[in-house]
C-alpha positions as CSV (number, residue, x, y, z in Angstrom):
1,X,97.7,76.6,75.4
2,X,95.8,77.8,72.3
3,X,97.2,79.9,69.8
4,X,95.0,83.0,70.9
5,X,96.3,82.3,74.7
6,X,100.2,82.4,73.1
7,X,99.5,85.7,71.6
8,X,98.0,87.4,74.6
9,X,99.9,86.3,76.6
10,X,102.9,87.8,74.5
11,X,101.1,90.8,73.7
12,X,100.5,91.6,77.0
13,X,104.5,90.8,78.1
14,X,105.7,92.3,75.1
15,X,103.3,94.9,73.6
16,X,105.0,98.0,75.3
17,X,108.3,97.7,74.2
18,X,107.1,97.0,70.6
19,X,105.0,100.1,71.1
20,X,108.2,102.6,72.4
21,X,109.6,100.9,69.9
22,X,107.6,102.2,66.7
23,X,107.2,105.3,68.4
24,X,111.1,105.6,68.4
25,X,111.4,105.0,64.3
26,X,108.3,107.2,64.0
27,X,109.9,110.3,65.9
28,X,113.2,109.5,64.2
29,X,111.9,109.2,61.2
30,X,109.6,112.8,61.0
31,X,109.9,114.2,64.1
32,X,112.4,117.0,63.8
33,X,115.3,117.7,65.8
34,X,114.2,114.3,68.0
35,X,117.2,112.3,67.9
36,X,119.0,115.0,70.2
37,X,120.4,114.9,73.6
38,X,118.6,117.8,74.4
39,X,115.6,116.2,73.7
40,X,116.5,112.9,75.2
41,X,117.0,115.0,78.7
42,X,114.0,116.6,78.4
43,X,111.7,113.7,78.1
44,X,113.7,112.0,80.7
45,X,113.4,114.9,83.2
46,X,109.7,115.1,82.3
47,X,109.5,111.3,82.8
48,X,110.9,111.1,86.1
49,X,108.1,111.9,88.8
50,X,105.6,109.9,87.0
51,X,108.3,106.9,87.2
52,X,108.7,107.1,90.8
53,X,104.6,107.6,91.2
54,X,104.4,104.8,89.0
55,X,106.7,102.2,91.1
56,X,104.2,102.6,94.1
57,X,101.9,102.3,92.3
58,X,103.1,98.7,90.7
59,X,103.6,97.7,94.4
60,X,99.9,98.3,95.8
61,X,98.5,97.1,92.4
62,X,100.7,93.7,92.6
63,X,98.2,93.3,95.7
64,X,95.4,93.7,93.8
65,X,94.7,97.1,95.3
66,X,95.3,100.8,94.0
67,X,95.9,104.1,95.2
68,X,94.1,107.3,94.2
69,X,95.8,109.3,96.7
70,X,98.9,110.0,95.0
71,X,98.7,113.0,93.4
72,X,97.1,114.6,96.7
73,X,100.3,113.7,98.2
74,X,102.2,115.0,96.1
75,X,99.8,118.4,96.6
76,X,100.8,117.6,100.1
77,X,104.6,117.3,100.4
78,X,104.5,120.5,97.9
79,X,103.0,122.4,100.9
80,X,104.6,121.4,103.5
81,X,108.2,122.2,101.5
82,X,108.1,126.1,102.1
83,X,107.1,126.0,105.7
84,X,110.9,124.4,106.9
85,X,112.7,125.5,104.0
86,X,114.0,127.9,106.2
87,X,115.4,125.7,108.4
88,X,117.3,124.1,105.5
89,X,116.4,122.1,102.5
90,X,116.9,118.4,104.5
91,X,114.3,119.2,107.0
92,X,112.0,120.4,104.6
93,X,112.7,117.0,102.6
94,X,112.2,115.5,105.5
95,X,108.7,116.6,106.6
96,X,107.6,116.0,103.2
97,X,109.0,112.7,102.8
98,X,107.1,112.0,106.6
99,X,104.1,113.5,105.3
100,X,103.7,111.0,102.7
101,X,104.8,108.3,105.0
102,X,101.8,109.4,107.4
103,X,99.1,109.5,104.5
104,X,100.3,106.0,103.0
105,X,100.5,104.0,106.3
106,X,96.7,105.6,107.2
107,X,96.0,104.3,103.5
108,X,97.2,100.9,104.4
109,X,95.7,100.9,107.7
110,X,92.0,101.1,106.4
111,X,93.0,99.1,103.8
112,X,94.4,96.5,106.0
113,X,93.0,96.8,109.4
114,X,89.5,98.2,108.4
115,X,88.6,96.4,105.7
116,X,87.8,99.2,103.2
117,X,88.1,98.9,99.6
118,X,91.0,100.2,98.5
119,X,89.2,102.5,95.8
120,X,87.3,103.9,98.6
121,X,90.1,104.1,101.3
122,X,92.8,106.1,98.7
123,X,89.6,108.0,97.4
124,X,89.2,109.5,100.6
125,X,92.4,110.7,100.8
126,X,92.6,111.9,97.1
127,X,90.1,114.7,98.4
128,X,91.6,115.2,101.9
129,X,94.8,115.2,101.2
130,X,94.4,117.9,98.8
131,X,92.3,120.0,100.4
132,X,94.5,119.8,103.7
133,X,97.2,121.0,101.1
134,X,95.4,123.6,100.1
135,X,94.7,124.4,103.5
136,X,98.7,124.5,104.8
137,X,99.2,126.7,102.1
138,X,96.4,128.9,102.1
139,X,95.7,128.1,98.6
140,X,98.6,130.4,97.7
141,X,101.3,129.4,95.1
142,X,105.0,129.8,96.4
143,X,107.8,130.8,94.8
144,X,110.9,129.2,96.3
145,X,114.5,130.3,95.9
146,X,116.6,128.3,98.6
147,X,119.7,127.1,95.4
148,X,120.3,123.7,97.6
149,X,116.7,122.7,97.0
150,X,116.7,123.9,94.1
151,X,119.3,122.3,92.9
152,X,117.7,118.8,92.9
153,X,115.5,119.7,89.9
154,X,117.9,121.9,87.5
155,X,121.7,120.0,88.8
156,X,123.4,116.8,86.8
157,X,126.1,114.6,87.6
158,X,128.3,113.5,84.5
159,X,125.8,115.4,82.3
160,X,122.4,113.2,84.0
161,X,119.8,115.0,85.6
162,X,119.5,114.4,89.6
163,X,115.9,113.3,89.1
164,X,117.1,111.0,86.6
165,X,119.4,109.3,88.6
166,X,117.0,109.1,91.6
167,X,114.4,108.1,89.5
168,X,116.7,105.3,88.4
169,X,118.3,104.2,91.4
170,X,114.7,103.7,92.8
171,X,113.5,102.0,90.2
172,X,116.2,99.3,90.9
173,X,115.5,99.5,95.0
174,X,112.0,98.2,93.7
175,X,112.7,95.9,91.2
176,X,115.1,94.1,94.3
177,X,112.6,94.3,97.0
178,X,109.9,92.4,94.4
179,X,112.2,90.4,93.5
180,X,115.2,89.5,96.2
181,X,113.0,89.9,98.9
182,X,110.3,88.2,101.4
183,X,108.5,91.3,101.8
184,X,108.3,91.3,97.9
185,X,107.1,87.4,97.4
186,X,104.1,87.7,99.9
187,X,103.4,91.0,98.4
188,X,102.7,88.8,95.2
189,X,101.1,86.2,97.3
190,X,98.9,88.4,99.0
191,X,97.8,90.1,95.3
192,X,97.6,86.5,93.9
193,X,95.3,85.2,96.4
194,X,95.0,86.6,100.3
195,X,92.2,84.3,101.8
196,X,94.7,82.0,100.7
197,X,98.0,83.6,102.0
198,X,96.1,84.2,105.1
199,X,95.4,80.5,105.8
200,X,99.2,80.4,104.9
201,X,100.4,82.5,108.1
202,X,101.7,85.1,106.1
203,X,101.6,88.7,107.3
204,X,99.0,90.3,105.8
205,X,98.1,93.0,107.2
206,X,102.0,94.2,108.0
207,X,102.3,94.2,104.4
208,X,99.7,96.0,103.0
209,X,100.3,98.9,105.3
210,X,104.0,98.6,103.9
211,X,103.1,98.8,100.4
212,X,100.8,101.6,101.0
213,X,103.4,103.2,103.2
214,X,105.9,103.0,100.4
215,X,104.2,104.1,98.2
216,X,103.0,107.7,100.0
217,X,106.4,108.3,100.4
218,X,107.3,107.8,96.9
219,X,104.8,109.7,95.9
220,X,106.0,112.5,98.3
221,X,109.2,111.7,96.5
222,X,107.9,112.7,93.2
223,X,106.5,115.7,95.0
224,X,109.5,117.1,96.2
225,X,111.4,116.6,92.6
226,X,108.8,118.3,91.0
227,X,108.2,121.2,93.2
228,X,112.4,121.8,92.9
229,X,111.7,121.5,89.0
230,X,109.2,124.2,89.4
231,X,111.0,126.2,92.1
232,X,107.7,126.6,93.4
233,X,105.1,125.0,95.4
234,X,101.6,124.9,93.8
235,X,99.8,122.5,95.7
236,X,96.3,123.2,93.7
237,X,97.7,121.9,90.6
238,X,100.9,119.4,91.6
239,X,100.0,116.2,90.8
240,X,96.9,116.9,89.3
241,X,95.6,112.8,87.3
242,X,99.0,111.5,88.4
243,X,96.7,109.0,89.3
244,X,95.8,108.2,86.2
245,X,99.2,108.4,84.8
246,X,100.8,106.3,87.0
247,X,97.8,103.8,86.6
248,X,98.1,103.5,83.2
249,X,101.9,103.4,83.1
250,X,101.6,99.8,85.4
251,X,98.8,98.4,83.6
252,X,100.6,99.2,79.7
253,X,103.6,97.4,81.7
254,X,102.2,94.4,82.3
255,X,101.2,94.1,85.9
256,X,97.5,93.0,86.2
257,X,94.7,95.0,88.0
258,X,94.3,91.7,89.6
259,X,97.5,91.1,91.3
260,X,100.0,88.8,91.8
261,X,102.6,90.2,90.0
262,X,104.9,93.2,89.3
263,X,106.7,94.1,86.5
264,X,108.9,96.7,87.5
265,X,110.9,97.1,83.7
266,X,107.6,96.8,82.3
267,X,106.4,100.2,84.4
268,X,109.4,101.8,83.2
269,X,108.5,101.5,79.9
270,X,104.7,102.1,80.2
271,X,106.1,105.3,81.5
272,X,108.3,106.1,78.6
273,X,105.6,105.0,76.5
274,X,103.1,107.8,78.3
275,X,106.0,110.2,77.7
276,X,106.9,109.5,73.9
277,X,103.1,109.9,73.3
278,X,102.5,113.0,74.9
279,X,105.8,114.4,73.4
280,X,105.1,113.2,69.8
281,X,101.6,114.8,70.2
282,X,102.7,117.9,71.4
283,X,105.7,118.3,68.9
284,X,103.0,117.8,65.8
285,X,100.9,120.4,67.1
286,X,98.3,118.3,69.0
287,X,97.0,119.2,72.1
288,X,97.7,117.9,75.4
289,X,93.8,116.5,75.6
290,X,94.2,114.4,73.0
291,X,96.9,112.4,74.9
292,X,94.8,112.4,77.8
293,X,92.3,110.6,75.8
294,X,94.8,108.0,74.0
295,X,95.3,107.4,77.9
296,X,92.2,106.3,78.3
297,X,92.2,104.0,75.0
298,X,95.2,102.3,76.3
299,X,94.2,101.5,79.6
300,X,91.2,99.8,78.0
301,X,93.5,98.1,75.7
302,X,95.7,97.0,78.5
303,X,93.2,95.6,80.8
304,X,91.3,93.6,77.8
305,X,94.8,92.1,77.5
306,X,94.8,91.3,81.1
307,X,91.1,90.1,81.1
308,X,92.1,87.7,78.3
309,X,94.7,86.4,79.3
310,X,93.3,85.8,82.8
């Protein structure tokens, strides 16, 4: 291996935690009022429903797919939330949590089953979903008050935000089924090579309509966090570039557009990497637009990185 090759290749494994790093000493060194735990709990709340986006999305991209439907479900499980919050908060939870589960598995299954790109396939339902949302909701914005739901985006436990924890404990559900799991290895299989795990015997098309599935209702997740956070249901503007968030949080991490392989630590930090830039920018007066364009420079980076090392 070349010396170029060694330093992608550790670039590339590496490069985002050096990068949280030295945004860390930057912020602690003239940002003010940063080293707080005010601040820390703020960021992490912020960071949360990207995170969980982000994890499906490290799943469908380990298969060398992607999934632009995820902030339209979000939109989605948004909608649906005020129509059985009546009923309680667990069955609106549930409807929303089943309407994600619907969108991902019709994801998979023209991924999968009808051989569409998956660009094309999740693009689809980027606009549909959304616009059914819209639809459910009658384009109207609506402001919830049930203090149960509620509850899941304002409540701690020993001082550590309920998205937090969920956030967290999801995190580590992923990182096991990638890595403890069969479903998880021909996932990477599959991403690494699929004419090839094909020949092998392995289940293709089951699991691409799992990893799709999963990761509509973790997106639906997300949405329900969020719309608690908000105490309202906005599905015109929930989720709006999650996408792109959540895309750019995997790639930073070091899972490869091309598949075969996840790096589920590697997505958390791409996420906390989004967050500290978007936090540093705004706290020295920047707007928000610049970070969405830092976004795109970083992506760019990323997958150079990736195309190198490939």
């Amino acid at each position: 291996m070349t010396l170029t090759a060694t330093r992608t290749r550790w670039l590339q494994d590496n490069g985002v935690y050096v990068a949280v790093g030295v945004l860390l000493l930057f912020n602690a060194l003239f940002t003010a009022n940063f080293l707080t735990l005010g601040n820390f709990t703020t960021q992490l709340v912020q960071a949360a429903p990207v995170l969980i986006v982000a994890l499906g999305m490290a799943l469908v991209i380990g298969t060398e797919g992607v999934d632009l439907s995820v902030g339209a479900v979000m939109a989605l499980a948004a909608a649906v939330i005020p129509l059985y919050l009546g009923a309680g908060p667990l069955p609106a939870i549930l409807m929303a949590l089943v309407a994600g589960l619907a969108v991902g598995a019709f994801n998979g299954f023209l991924v999968a089953r009808v051989g569409i790109q998956p660009i094309v396939a999740t693009l689809a339902l980027l606009v549909g979903g959304r616009g059914l949302a819209l639809v459910i909701a009658n384009g109207q914005l609506v402001q919830l008050h049930d203090p149960a739901f509620l509850a899941l985006g304002t409540d701690d436990v020993l001082g550590i935000p309920i998205s937090v924890l969920i956030a967290g404990l999801l995190a580590l559900m992923v990182a096991a089924l990638t890595n403890r799991t069969t479903f998880g290895r021909q996932l990477v299989a599959i991403g690494g090579n699929r004419r090839a795990a094909t020949l092998a015997g392995l289940p293709v098309t089951g699991v691409l309509v799992g990893v799709y599935t999963i990761c509509g209702v973790l997106a639906a997740i997300s949405g329900v966090l969020a719309t608690s956070r908000l105490a309202a249901s906005d599905p015109a503007d929930m989720g709006l570039l999650m996408e792109l968030s959540a895309i750019t949080a995997v790639v930073v991490g070091g899972t490869p557009l091309t598949g075969g392989k996840v790096r589920v630590l590697g997505t958390v930090m791409g996420v906390v990497l989004m967050q500290l830039v978007r936090a540093t920018l705004i706290k020295h007066d920047l707007p928000d637009s610049i970070a969405q364009m830092i976004q795109a420079a970083i992506i760019i980076a990323a997958v150079y990185v990736a195309r190198e090392r490939r």
